[in-house]
TIVO-2410 file (N, C-alpha, C; in nm, 3 decimals):
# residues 65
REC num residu      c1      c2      c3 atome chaine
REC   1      X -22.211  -8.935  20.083     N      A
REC   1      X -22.310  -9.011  20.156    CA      A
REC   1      X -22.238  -9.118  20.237     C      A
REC   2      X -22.267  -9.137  20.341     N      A
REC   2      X -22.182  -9.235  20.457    CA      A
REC   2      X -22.253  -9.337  20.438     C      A
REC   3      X -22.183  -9.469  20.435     N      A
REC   3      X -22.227  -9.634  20.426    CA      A
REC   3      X -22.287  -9.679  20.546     C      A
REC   4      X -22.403  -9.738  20.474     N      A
REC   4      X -22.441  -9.771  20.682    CA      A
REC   4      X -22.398  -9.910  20.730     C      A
REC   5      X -22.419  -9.961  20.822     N      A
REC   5      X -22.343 -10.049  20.860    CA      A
REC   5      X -22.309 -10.191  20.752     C      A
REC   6      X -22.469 -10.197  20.735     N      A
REC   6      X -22.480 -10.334  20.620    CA      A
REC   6      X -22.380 -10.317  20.532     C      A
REC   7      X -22.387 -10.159  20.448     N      A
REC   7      X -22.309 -10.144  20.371    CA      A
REC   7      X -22.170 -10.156  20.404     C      A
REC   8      X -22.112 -10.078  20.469     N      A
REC   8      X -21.954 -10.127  20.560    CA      A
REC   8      X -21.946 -10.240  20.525     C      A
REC   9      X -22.008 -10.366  20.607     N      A
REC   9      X -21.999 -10.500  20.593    CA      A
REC   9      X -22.034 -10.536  20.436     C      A
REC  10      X -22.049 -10.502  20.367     N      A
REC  10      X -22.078 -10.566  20.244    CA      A
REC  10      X -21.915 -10.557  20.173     C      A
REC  11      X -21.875 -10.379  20.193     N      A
REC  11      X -21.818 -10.363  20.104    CA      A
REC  11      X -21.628 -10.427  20.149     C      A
REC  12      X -21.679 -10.479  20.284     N      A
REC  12      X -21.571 -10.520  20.357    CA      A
REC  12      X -21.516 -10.658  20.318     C      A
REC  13      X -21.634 -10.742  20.286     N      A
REC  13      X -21.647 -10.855  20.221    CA      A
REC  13      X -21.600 -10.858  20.122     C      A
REC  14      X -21.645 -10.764  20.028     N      A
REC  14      X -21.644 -10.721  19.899    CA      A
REC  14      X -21.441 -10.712  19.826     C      A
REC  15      X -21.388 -10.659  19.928     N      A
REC  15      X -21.275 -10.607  19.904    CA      A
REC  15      X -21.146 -10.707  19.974     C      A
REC  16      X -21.243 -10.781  20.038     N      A
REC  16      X -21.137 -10.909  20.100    CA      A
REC  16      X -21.175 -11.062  20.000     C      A
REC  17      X -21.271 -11.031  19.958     N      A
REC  17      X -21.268 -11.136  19.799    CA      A
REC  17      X -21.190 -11.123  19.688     C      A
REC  18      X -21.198 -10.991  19.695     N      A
REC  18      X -21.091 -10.910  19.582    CA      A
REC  18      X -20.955 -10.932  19.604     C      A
REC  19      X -20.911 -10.949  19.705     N      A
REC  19      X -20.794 -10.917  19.766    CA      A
REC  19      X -20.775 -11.086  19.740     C      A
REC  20      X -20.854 -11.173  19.789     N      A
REC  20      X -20.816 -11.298  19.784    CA      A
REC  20      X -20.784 -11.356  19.677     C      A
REC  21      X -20.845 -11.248  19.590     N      A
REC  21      X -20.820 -11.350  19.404    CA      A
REC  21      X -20.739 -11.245  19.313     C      A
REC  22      X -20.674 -11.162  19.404     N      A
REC  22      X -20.569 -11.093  19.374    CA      A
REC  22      X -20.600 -10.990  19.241     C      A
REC  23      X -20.688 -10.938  19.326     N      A
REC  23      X -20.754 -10.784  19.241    CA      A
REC  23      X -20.764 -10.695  19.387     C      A
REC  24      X -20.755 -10.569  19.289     N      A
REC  24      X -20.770 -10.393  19.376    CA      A
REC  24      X -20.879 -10.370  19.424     C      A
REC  25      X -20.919 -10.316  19.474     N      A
REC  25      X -21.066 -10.296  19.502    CA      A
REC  25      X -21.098 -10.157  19.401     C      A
REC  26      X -21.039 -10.062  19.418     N      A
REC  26      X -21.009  -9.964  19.375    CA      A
REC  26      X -21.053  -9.971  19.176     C      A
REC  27      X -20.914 -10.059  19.116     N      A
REC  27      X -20.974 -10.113  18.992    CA      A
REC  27      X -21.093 -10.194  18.972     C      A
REC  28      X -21.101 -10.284  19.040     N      A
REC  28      X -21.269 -10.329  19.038    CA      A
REC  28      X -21.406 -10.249  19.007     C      A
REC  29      X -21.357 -10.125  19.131     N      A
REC  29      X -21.441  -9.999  19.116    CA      A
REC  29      X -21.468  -9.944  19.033     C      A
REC  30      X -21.392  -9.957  18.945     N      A
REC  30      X -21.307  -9.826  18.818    CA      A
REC  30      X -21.384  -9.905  18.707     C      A
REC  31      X -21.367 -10.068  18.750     N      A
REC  31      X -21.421 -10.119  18.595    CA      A
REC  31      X -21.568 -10.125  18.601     C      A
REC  32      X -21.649 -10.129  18.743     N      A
REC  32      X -21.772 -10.187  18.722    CA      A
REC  32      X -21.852 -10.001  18.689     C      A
REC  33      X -21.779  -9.892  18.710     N      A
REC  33      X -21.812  -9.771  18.652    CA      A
REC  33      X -21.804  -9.743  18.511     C      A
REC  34      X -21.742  -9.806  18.451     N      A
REC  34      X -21.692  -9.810  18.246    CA      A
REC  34      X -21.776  -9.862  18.257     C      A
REC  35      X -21.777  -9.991  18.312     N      A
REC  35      X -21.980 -10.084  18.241    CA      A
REC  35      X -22.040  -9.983  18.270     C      A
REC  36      X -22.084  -9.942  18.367     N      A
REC  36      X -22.213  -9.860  18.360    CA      A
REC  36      X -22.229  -9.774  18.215     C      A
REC  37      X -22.113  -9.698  18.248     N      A
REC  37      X -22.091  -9.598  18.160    CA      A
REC  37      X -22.126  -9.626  17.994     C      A
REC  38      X -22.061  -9.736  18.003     N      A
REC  38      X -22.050  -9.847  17.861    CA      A
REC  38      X -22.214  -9.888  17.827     C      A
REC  39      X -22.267  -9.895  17.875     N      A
REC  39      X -22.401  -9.992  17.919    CA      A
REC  39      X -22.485  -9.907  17.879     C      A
REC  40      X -22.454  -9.702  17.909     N      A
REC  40      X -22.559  -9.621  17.902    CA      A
REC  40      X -22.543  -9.507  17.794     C      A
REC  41      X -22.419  -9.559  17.687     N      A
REC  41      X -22.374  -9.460  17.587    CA      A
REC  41      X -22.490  -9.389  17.521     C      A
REC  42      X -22.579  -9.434  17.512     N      A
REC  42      X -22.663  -9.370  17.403    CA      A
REC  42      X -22.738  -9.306  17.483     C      A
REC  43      X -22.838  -9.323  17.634     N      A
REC  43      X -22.851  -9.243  17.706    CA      A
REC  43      X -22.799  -9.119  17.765     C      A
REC  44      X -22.650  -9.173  17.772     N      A
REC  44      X -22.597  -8.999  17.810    CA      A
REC  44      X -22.571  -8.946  17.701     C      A
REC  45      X -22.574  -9.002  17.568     N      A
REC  45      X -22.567  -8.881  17.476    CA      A
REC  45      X -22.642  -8.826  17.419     C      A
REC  46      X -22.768  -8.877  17.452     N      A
REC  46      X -22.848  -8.813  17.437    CA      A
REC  46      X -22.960  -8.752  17.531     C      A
REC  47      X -22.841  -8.730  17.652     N      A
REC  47      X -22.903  -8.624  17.746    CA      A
REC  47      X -22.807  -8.494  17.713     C      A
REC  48      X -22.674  -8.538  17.675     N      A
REC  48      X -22.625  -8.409  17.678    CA      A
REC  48      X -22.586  -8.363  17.531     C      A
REC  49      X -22.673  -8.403  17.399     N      A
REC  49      X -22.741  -8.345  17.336    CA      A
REC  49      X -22.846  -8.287  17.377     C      A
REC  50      X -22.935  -8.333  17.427     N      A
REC  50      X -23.049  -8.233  17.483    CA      A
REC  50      X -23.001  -8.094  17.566     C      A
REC  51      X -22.892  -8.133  17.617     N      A
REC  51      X -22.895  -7.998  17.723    CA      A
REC  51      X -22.824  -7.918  17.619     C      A
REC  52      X -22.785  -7.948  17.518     N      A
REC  52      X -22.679  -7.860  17.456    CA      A
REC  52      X -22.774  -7.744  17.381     C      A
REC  53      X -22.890  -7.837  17.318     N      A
REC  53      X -23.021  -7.801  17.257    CA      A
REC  53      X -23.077  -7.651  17.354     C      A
REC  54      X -23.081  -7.712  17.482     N      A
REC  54      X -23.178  -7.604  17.580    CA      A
REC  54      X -23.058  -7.519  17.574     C      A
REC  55      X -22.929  -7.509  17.600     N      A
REC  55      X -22.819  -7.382  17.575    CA      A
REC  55      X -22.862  -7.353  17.498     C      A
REC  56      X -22.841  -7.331  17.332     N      A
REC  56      X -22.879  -7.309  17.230    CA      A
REC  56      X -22.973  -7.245  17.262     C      A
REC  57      X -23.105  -7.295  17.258     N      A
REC  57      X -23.235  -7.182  17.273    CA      A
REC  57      X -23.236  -7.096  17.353     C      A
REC  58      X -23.173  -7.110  17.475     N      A
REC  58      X -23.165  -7.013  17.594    CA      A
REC  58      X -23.083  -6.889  17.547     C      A
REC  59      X -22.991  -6.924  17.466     N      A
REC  59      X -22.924  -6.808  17.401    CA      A
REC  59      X -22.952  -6.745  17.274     C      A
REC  60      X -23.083  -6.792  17.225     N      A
REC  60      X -23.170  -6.726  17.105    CA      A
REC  60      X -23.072  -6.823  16.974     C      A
REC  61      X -23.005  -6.911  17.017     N      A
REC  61      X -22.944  -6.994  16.880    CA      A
REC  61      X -22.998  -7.132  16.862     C      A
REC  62      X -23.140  -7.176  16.898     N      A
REC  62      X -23.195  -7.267  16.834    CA      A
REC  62      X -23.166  -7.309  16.685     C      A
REC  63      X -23.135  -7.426  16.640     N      A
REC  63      X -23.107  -7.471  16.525    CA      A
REC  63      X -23.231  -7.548  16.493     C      A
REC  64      X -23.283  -7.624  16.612     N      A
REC  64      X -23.388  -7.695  16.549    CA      A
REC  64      X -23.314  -7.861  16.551     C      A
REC  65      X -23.149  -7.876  16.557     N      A
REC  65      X -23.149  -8.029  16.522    CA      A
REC  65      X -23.178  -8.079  16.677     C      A
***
């Protein structure tokens, strides 16, 4: 998906703050994705328990957990 202009300018800002207080932009990136990630543990695991569930049945090996 292409940044539109605002965005450009945000992230332009964004990475010359970084730069000023002597951080990557790149690692910045990297860390504010682990929070997410961090933030939604129990959600994604229990989406991909669920999908594991719908494999299972789809292949006649429902367990039921």
């Amino acid at each position: 998906m292409a940044l539109s202009v605002e965005q450009r300018k945000t992230k332009e800002v964004a990475m010359a703050v970084l730069e000023a207080n002597g951080q990557d932009y790149d690692t910045a990136l990297d860390q504010f994705h682990q929070k997410i990630i961090s933030e939604n543990q129990e959600l994604i695991l229990k989406s991909l328990k669920k999908q594991a569930n719908n494999n299972q049945f789809q292949k006649g090996q429902y367990n039921g957990k």
